[in-house]
C-alpha positions as CSV (number, residue, x, y, z in Angstrom):
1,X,72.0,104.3,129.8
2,X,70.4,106.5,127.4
3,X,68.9,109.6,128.7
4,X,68.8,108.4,132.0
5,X,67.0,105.4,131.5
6,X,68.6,101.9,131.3
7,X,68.7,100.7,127.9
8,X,66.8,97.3,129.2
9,X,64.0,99.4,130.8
10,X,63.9,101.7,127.5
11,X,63.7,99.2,125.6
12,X,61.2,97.1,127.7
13,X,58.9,100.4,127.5
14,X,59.6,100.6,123.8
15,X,58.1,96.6,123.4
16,X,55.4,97.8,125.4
17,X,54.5,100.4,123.0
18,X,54.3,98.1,120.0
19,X,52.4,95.6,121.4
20,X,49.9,98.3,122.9
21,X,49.7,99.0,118.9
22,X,49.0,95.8,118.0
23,X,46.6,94.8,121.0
24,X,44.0,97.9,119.3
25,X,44.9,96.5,115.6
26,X,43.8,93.1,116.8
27,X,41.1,93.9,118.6
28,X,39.2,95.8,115.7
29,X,39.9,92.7,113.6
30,X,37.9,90.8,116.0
31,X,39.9,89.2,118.0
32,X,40.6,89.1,122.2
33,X,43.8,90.2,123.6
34,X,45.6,89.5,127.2
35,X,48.5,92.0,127.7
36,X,50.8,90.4,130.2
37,X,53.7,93.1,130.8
38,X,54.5,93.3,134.5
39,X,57.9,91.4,135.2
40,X,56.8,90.9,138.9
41,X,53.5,89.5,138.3
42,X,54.8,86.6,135.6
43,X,57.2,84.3,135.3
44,X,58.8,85.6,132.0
45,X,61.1,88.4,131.5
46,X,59.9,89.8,128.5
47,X,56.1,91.9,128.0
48,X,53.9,89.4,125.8
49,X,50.5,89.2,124.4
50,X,48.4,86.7,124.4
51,X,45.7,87.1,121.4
52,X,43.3,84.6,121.0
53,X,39.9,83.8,119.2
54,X,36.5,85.1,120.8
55,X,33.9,82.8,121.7
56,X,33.7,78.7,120.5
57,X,37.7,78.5,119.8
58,X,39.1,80.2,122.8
59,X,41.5,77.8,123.6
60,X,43.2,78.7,120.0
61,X,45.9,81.7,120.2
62,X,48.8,83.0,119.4
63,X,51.7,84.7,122.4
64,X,53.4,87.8,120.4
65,X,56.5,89.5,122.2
66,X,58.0,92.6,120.2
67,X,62.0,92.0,119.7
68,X,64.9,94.1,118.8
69,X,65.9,92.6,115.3
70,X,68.7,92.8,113.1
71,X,68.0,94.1,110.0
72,X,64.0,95.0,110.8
73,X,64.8,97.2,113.8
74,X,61.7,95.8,115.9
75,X,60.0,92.9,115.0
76,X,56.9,91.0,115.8
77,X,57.7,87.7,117.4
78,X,55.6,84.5,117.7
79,X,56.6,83.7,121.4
80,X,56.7,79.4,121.8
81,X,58.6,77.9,124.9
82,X,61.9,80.1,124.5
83,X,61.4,79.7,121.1
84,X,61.0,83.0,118.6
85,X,59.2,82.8,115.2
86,X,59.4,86.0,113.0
87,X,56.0,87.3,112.6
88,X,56.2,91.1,110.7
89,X,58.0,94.1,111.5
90,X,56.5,96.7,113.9
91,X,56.3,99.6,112.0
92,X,53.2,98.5,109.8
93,X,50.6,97.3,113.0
94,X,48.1,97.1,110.1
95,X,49.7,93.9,108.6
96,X,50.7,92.6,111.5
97,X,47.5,92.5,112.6
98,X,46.5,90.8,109.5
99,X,49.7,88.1,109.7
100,X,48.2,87.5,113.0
101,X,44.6,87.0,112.3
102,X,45.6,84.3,109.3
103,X,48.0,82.4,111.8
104,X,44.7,82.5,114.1
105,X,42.1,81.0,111.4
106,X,44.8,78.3,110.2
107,X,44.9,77.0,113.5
108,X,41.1,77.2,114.1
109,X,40.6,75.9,110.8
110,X,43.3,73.6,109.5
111,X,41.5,71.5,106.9
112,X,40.4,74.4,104.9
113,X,44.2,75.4,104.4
């Protein structure tokens, strides 16, 4: 426990913080945003967000958990069927955001790649 609050709570809440971060990053870029954060409500353990292209492609997105990382502290994770992909660390929202938006128009857009 650290200050009273179990260390997997803590740093649920902390995960919670950087994705709130990048859900308002996102969102002035353009794009639409799902937060999906209560454990009781969803079948997964972890708080994700679902961010995802607005209007003709809505069916392209991307599912971002924040992650306690080794070497990065917290990181920005691509979340695919228990699998991770490193995305950007959390302290720059700015360019995460950005990562984010050109993993978003490669998938909308493939050919031009």
């Amino acid at each position: 426990m650290a200050g009273g609050i179990p260390l997997r709570r803590r740093g649920r809440e902390i995960a919670v913080r950087y994705l709130d971060h990048l859900s308002v990053a996102v969102r002035m870029d353009g794009w639409r945003c799902v937060k999906f954060y209560r454990d009781d409500r969803f079948p997964f353990s972890e708080p994700l967000l679902w961010i995802y292209a607005s209007g003709v492609a809505e069916d392209v997105g991307v599912v971002v958990g924040a992650r306690a990382v080794r070497g990065y502290g917290w990181a920005y994770c691509e979340v695919r069927r228990g699998r991770t992909r490193f995305l950007f660390p959390c302290g720059d929202v700015n360019a995460a955001s950005e990562r984010v938006g050109r993993l978003l128009r490669h998938r909308m857009f493939p050919a031009t790649w």
